[in-house]
Structures are given as C-alpha cells and as structure tokens.
N, C-alpha and C positions, 0 to 999 in steps of 0.2 A: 158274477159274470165271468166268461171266458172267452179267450179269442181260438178263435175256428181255421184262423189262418198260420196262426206264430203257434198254434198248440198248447198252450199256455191255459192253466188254470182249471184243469182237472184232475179228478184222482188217478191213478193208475189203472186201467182197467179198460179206461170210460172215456170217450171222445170230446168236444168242445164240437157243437154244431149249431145252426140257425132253424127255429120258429119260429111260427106265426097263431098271436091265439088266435083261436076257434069262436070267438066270441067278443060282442062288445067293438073295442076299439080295432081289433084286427094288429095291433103292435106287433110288431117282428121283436125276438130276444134270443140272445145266447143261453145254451146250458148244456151240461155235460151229459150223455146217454151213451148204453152199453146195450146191448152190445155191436163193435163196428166189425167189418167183416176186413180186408184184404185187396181189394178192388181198387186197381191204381188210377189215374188221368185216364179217361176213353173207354175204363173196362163196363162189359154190360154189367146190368145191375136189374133186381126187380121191385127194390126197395134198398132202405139206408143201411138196414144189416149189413150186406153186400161191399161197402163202398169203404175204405179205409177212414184213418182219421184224418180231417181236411179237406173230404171231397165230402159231395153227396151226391144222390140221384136224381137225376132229372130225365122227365121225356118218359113216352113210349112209344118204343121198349126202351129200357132206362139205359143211361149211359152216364158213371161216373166222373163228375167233374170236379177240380179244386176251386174252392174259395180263392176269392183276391177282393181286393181294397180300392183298385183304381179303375174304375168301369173308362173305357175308352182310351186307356192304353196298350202300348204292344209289349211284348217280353217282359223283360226283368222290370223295365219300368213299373209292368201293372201288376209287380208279382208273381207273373206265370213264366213258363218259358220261352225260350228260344221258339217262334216259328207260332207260338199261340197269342191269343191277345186277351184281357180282361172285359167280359161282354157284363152288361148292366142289365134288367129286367126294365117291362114295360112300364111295371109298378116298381120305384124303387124300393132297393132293399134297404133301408137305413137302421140303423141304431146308434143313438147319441150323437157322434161327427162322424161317425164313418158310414160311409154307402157302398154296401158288396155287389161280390159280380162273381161271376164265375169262369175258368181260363179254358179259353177252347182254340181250334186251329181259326188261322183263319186265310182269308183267299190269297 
C-alpha cells in the first residue's frame, strides 16, 4: 500500500493514488500508477494522466484536486490549504482507518 497524500510508498516514476474495484465488493485501495502528468490544485484535467502526484481528477470537465484525510475540515487542519477545505464524498472513501476527501475552495 501507499499513501496518496504524504507520497509515500512508491517507486520513482510512479504516483500513490486511490481505486475502486470494478467488481464484487466494490473496496476502495491504494497503489502506485504511472504515468501522472503535471496538473496542480484547480488545474483542468481530462483524466488522471493530467493531474500531478496527490491530486486526481474529478468532474466534468475534470478539475485536479488534492487528496486529504480530514473530510470536514478547513485549511491546514484538513490537510489542504489556506482558503480551501477537506470535502468528503457521498459514499465514503475509506481504507482501513482513514476516510479521504478531497481539498477545494470553499465559500
């Protein structure tokens, strides 16, 4: 496993990001995938190539967002920055004890 947020736990090359199988239980897991593109907080995206290591794509039309740890908190608290907050999904994203989110602005 790796983590998606600290960066941690992949080879050089190759990003730490979050799935969901296709099948069966439907379980969310980490693993490493290559290749990631460049694409920082907010940049458009049209898939995860596009989006740095950390972030991934979401939406259409896609918009790079970073992982975070603390769904419903603000700034540094939730991981993200100054002026954004740690948003959760309607389905959570969990794996093992931790539940992700993703850091966006917010009002």
């Amino acid at each position: 496993s790796c983590d998606p947020i600290r960066l941690t736990g992949c080879p050089a090359g190759s990003a730490c990001t979050i799935f969901q199988e296709s099948m069966g239980a439907m379980r969310y897991f980490t693993d490493c995938s290559a290749p990631f593109g460049s694409g920082a907080q907010g940049a458009a995206c049209t898939g995860q190539a596009n989006c740095r290591a950390g972030t991934s794509c979401f939406g259409m039309p896609g918009t790079c967002l970073t992982w975070c740890d603390r769904p419903g908190m603000i700034g540094a608290a939730g991981g993200c920055r100054l002026g954004e907050a740690c948003y959760g999904f309607m389905t959570p994203i969990r794996i093992g004890a931790t539940t992700y989110g993703v850091c966006d602005t917010f009002p």
